[in-house]
C-alpha positions as CSV (number, residue, x, y, z in Angstrom):
1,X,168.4,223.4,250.4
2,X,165.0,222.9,249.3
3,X,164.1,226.7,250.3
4,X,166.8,228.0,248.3
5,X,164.7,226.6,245.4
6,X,161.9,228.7,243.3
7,X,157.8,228.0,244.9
8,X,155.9,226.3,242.5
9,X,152.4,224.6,242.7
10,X,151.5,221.5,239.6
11,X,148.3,221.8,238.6
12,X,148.2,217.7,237.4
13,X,146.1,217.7,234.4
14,X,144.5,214.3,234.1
15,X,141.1,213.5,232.7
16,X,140.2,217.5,232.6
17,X,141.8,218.7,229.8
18,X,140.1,222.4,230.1
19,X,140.8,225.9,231.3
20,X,137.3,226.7,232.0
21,X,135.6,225.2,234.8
22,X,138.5,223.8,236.3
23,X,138.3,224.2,239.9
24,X,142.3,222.7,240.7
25,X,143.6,225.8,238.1
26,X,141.5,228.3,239.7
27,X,142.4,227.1,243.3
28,X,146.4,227.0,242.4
29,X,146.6,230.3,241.3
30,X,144.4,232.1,244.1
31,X,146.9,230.4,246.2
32,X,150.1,230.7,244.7
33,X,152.6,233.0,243.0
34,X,153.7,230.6,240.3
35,X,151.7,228.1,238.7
36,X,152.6,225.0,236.1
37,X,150.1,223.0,234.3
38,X,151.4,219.6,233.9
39,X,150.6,216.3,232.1
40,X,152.1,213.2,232.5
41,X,151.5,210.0,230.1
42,X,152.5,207.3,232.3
43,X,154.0,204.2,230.1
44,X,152.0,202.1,233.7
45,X,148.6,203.3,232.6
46,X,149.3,203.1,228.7
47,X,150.0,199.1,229.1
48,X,147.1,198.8,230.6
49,X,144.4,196.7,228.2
50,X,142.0,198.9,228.3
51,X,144.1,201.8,227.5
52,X,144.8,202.2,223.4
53,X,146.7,205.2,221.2
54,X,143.4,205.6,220.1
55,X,142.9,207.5,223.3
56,X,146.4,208.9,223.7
57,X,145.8,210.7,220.4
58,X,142.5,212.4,222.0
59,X,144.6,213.3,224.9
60,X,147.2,215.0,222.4
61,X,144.9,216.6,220.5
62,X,143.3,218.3,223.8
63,X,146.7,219.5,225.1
64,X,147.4,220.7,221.4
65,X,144.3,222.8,222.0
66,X,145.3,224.5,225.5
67,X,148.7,225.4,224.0
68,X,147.1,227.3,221.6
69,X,144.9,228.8,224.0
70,X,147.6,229.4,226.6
71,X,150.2,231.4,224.2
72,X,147.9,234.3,225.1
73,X,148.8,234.0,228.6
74,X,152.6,233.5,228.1
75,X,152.7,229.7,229.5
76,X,151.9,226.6,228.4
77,X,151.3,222.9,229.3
78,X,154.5,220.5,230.5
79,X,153.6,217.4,228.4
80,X,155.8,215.1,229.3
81,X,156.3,210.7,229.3
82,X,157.2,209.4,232.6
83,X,156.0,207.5,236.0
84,X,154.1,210.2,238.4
85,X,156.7,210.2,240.9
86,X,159.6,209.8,238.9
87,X,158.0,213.3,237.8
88,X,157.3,215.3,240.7
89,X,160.5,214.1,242.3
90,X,162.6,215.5,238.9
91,X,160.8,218.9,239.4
92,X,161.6,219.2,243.1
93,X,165.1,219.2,242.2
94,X,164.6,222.8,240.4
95,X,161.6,223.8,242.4
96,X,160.0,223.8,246.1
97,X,156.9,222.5,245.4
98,X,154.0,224.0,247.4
99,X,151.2,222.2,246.4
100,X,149.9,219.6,244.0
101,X,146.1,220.8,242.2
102,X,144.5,217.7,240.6
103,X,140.6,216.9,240.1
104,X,139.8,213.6,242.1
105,X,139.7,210.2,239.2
106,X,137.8,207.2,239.6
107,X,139.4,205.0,237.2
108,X,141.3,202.4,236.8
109,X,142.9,200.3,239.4
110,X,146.5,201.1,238.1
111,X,145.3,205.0,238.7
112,X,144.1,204.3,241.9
113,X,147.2,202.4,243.2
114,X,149.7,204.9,241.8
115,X,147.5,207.6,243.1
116,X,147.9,206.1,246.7
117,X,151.4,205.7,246.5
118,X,151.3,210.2,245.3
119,X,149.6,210.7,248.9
120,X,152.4,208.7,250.7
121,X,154.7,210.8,248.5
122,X,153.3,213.5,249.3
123,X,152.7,213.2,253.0
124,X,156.6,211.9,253.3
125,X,157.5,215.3,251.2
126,X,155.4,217.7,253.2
127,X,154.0,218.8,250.1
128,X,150.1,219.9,250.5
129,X,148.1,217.2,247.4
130,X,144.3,219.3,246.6
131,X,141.8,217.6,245.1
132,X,138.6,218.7,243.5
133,X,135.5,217.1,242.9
134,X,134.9,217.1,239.2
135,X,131.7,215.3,237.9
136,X,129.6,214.9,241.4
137,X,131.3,211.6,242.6
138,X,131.6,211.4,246.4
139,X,133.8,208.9,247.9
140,X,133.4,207.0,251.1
141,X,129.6,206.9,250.8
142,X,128.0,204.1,253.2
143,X,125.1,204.4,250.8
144,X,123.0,206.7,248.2
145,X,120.2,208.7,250.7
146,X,122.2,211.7,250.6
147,X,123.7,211.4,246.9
148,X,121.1,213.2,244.7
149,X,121.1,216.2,247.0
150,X,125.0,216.7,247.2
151,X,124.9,216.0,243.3
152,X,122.4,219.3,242.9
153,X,124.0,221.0,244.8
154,X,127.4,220.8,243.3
155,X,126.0,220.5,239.8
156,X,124.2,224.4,240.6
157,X,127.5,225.7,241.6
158,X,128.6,228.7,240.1
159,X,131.6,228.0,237.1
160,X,135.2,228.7,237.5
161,X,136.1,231.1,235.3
162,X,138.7,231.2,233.1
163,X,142.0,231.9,234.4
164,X,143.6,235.5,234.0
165,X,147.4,236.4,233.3
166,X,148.5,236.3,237.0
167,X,150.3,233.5,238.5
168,X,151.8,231.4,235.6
169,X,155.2,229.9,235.1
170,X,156.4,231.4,232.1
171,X,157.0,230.4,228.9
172,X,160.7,230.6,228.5
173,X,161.0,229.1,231.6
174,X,159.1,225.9,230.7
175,X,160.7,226.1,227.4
176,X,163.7,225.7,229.6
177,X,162.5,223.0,231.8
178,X,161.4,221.0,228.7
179,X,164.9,220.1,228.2
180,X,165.1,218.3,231.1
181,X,162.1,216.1,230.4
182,X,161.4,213.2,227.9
183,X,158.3,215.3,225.9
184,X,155.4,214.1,225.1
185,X,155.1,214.5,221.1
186,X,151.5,216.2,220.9
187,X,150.8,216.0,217.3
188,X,148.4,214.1,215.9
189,X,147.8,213.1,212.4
190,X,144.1,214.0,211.2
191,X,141.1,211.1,210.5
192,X,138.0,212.2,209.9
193,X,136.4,209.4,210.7
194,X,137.2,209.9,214.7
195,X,136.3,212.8,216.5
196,X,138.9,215.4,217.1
197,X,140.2,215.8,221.3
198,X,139.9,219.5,222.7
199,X,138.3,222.4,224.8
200,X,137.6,224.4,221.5
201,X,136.0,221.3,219.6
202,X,134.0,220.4,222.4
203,X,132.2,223.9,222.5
204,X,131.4,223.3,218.6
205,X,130.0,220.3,219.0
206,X,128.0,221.8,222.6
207,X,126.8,224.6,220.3
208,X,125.7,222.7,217.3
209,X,123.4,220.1,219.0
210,X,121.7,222.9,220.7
211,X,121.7,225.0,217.7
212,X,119.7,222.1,215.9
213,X,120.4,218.5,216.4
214,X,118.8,217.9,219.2
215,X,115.5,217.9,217.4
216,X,115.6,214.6,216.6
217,X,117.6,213.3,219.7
218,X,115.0,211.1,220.9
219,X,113.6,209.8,217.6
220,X,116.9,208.9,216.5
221,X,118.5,207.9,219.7
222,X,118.4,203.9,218.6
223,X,119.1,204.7,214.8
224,X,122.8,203.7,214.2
225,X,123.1,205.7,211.5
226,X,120.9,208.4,211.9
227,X,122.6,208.9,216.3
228,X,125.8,209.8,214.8
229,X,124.3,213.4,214.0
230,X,121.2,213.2,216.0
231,X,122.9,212.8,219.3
232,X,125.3,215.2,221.3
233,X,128.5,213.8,220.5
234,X,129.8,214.7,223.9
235,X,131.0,211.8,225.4
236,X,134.8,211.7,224.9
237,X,134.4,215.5,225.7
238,X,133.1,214.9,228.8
239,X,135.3,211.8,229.2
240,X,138.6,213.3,229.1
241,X,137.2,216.5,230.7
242,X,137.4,219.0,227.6
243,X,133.6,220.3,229.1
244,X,132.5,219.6,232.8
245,X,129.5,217.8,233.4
246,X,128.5,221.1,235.2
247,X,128.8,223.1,231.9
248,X,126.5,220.7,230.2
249,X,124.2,220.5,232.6
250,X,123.6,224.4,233.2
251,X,123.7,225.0,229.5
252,X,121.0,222.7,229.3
253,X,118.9,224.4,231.9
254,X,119.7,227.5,230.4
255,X,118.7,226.5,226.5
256,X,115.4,225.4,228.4
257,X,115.1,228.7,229.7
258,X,115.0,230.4,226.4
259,X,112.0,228.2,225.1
260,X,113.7,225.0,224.2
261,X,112.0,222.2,226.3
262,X,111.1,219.7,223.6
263,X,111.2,215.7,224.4
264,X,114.4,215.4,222.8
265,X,115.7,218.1,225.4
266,X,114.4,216.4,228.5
267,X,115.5,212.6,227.5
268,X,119.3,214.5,226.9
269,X,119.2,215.9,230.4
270,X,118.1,212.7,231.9
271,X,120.9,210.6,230.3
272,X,123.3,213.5,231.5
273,X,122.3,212.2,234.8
274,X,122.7,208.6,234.3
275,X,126.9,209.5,233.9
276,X,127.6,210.2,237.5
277,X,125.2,207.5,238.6
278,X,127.1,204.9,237.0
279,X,130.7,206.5,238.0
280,X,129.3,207.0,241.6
281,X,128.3,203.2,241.4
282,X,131.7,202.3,240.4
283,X,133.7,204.3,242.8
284,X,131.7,203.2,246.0
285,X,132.4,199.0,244.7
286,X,135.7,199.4,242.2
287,X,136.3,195.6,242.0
288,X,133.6,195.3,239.3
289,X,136.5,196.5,237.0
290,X,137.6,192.7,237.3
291,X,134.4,190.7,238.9
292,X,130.3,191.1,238.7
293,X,129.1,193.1,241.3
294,X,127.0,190.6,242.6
295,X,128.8,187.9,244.2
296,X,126.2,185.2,243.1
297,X,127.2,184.9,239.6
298,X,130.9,184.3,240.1
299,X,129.8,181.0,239.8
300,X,129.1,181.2,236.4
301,X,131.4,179.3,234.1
302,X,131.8,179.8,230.3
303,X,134.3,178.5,228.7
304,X,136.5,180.8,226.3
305,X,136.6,180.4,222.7
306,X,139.3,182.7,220.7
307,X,137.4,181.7,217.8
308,X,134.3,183.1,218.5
309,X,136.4,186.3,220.5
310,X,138.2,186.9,216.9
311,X,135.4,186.3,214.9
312,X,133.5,188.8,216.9
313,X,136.0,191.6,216.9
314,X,136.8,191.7,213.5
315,X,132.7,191.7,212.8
316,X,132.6,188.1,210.9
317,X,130.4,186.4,213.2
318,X,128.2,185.8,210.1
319,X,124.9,188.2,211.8
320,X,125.2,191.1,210.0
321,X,124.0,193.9,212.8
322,X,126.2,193.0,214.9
323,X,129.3,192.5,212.5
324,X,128.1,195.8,211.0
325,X,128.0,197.5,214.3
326,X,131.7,196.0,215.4
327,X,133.3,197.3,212.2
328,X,132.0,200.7,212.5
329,X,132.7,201.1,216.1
330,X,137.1,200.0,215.0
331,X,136.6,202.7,212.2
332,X,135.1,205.5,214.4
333,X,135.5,205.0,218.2
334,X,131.5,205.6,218.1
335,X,128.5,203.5,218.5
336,X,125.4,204.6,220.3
337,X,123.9,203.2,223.1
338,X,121.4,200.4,222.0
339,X,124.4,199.3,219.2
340,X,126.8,199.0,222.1
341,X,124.2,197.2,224.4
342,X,123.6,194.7,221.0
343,X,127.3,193.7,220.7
344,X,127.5,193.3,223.9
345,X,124.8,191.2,224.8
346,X,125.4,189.0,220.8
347,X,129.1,188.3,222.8
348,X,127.9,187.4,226.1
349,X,124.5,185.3,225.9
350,X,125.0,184.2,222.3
351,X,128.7,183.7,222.2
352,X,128.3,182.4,225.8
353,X,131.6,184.4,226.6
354,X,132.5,186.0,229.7
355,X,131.8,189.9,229.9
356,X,136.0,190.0,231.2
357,X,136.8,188.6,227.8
358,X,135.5,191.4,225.9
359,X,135.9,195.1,228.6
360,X,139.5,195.4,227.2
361,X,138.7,195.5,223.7
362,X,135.7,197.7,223.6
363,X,137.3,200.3,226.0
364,X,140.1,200.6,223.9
365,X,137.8,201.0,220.4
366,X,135.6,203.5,222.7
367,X,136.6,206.9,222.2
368,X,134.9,208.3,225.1
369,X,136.0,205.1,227.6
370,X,135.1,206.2,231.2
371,X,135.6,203.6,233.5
372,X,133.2,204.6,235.9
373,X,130.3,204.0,233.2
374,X,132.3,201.1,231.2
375,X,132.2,198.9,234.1
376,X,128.5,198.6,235.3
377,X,127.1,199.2,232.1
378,X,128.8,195.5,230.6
379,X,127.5,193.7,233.9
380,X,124.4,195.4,233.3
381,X,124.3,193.8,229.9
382,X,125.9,190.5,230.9
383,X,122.9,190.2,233.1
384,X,124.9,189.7,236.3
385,X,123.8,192.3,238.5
386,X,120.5,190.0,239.6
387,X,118.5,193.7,240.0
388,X,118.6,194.8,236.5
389,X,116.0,193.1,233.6
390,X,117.7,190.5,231.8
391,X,117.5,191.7,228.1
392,X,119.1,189.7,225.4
393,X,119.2,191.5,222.3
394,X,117.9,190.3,218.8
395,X,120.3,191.2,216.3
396,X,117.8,190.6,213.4
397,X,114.8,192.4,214.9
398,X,117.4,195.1,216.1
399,X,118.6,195.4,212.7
400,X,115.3,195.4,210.6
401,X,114.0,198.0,212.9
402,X,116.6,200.6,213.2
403,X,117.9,199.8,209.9
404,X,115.0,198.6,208.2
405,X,116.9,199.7,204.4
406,X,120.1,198.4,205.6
407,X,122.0,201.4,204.9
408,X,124.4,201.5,207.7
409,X,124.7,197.6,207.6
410,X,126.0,198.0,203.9
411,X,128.3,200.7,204.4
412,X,130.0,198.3,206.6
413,X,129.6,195.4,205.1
414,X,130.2,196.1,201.5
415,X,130.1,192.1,200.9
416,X,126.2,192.9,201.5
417,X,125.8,195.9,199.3
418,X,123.9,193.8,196.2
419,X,121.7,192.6,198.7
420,X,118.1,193.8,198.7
421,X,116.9,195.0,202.0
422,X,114.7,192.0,202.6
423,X,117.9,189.7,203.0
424,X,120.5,192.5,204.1
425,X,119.8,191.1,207.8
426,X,119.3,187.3,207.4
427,X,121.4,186.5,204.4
428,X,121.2,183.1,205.5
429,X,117.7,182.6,203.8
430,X,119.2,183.7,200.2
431,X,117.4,181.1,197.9
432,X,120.1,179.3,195.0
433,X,117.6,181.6,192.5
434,X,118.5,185.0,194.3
435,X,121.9,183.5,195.3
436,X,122.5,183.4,191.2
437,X,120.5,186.3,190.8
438,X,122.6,188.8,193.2
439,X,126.1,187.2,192.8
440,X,126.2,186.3,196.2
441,X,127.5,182.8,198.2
442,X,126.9,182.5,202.1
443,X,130.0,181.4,203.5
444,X,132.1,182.8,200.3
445,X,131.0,186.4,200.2
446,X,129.9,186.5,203.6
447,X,130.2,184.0,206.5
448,X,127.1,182.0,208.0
449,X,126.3,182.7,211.5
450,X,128.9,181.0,213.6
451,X,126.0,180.3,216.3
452,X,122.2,179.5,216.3
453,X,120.8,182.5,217.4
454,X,117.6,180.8,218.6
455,X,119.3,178.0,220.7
456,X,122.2,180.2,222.3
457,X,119.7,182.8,223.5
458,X,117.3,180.3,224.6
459,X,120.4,178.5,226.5
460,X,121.4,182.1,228.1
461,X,118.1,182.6,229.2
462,X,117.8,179.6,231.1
463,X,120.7,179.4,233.3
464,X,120.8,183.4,233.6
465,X,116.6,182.9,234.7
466,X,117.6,179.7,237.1
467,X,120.5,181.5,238.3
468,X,118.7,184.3,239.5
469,X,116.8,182.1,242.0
470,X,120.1,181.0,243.5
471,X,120.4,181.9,247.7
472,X,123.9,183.8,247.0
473,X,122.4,186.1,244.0
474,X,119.0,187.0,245.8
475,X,121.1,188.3,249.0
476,X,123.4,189.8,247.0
477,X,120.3,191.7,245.2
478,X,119.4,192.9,248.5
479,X,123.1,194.2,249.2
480,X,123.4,195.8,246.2
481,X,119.9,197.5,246.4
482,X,120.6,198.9,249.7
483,X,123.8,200.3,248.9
484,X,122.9,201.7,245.3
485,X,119.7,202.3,244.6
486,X,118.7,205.7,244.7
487,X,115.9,207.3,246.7
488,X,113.6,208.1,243.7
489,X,114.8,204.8,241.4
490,X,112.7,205.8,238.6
491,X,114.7,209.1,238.2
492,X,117.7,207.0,237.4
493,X,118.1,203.6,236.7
């Protein structure tokens, strides 16, 4: 009988890889005499296309990092591959589960479906499912009025603390229980190119921006070189939930407190607050993971071209900023904001391609992939939101500015590297004299632009400017403003 069978409460470990902070963990021990933290890597969610190993390997690197951190409290971290239920159901057969612990998600649709079919589970078992708001998303808001209040408030919350000896499953027994299980292999070979996953890391990275980098935050923000130290760094943290937003956002107020309350510290905390703005976005109208948010530009047709697609992830579209920009972000996992916004934009107003064609790749090279941010920040770009300003990037100007000696675009593009930095940008006005004179061929060292720039943004601006006029787009403005715009819209856009 299931009484004869040991209590145990599952704190599920999804996209909070932590100890501190963790609101679930603190909750399941207060409430119960033995505790197991569990993570599952479900083969459902790894198929999905805008899943990659890229991010499994983050994921492994965290839980690495709590089993370390956890030997000192004589338990440790059930990593294990298998469908959720499939799960749960094998561990009720050694244990009487009181109580499932889990931060709420808002991500992907296969997440949300699976995590329907736990409450059913859950609710047919009798077993008690907890969850814990995690980064200031509310569900089952109408509308925003009330957001920015309930967002304070929780964001000023005191910290959980970090948990104490009491309460755990013990080692040998999970040692024990692993046996059962198909294990999760958590190592993870080393590349220094892409950040390292983890609690402990994250804290490094927390300390050293405030320690220094964020000096030149602001001044470097658009530099895609010159962002890669410049900037926090703290997205995949926050993404996979080695640091709450909380402890960013009160370590923020607090490093203002001791004196530091520079521009570069102020434009950080506002772009702290842009993250739950976009994931709140995203949780109250989920379909935009598959279809604009504004109904009006479903109409749009583009035709696919797998030409251009390849061409574009491989970063031979023949416009070097962008191709430079592509190549990094497959090497690294990072780009900064404006580079991400430039790709973007190059693929969907001067490839003409459809913003669907491109969300599966990008999340999968993006490191720090949230969902809730991923989502409206490519319609926002594709220009199909009908209340954000249409912006279609120049990938020359882009690139002459923010690279004006072409340093990042070379390190790339090594094809480039004899280049001067007059040409590194529009090597498609090489004269035959400096063509001889620099050992370089367009369309043999380097491809030509496989579109006219001037014509395919001028052709994007028109039908994206006439479409906005459209009856369907202009209500569906008004829905969307009513429902998502915040009280104070200059405070976040």
């Amino acid at each position: 009988m299931r009484s004869n069978r040991p209590p145990l409460a599952l704190v599920w470990l999804k996209r909070d890889l932590r100890l501190r902070d963790h609101d679930a963990l603190t909750a399941a021990l207060a409430e119960n005499k033995y505790v197991l933290l569990l993570y599952i890597a479900e083969p459902s969610l790894l198929a999905d296309e805008h899943v990659s190993e890229r991010h499994l390997d983050f994921i492994k690197a965290s839980i690495e990092d709590l089993q370390q951190q956890l030997k000192a409290l004589n338990t440790a971290v059930l990593a294990v591959k298998g469908e959720v239920l499939d799960v749960f159901e094998k561990l009720q057969s050694f244990f009487n589960l009181t109580g499932i612990y889990s931060h709420i998600e808002t991500g992907l649709g296969v997440t949300y479906l699976r995590d329907q079919k736990v409450a059913d589970w859950c609710h047919a078992q009798n077993i008690h499912w907890k969850e814990y708001r995690q980064q200031g998303v509310f569900r089952a808001l109408p509308n925003r009025k009330q957001w920015i209040k309930r967002w304070t408030e929780f964001m000023n919350r005191p910290q959980a603390p970090f948990p104490t000896k009491k309460g755990w499953l013990k080692l040998q027994q999970i040692e024990s229980l692993r046996r059962e299980f198909t294990l999760l292999d958590c190592k993870v070979e080393a590349n220094e190119q892409i950040q390292p996953g983890g609690e402990q890391k994250a804290f490094r990275y927390l300390n050293s921006f405030f320690e220094g980098r964020y000096k030149n935050y602001q001044t470097h923000i658009s530099k895609p070189d010159l962002a890669r130290k410049s900037c926090s760094r703290l997205s995949p943290y926050i993404a996979y939930g080695n640091l709450s937003m909380r402890q960013v956002l009160q370590r923020t107020e607090a490093e203002k407190a001791k004196g530091k309350k520079g521009f570069g510290i102020r434009a950080f905390e506002s772009r702290l607050r842009w993250q739950a703005h976009f994931i709140q976005k995203f949780e109250m109208e989920c379909r935009m993971e598959h279809e604009s948010i504004n109904r009006g530009y479903h109409a749009l047709n583009k035709t696919v071209r797998p030409d251009y697609i390849k061409a574009w992830e491989e970063g031979k579209t023949g416009v070097p900023m962008v191709d430079a920009a592509m190549r990094c972000l497959v090497a690294t996992g990072y780009l900064n904001f404006r580079m991400r916004a430039l790709v973007v934009s190059f693929f969907v107003h001067q490839l003409w391609q459809p913003w669907q064609a491109c969300s599966g790749f990008l999340a999968r090279q993006f490191l720090d992939f949230e969902p809730g941010i991923h989502f409206p920040q490519l319609q926002m770009q594709a220009g199909e939101t009908g209340i954000n300003t249409l912006r279609i990037y120049n990938p020359v100007k882009n690139g002459q500015e923010h690279d004006p000696h072409g340093h990042f675009t070379q390190k790339w593009l090594p094809e480039l590297s004899e280049l001067p930095p007059t040409l590194v940008h529009t090597p498609w006005e090489i004269t035959p004299f400096e063509s001889a004179l620099y050992n370089f061929e367009l369309g043999k060292n380097y491809p030509a632009p496989i579109v006219n720039l001037e014509e395919s943004r001028k052709k994007a601006s028109d039908i994206l400017w006439k479409m906005q006029k459209a009856p369907l787009v202009y209500q569906e403005s008004k829905r969307i403003l009513r429902k998502h715009t915040l009280p104070n819209r200059n405070s976040i856009q």
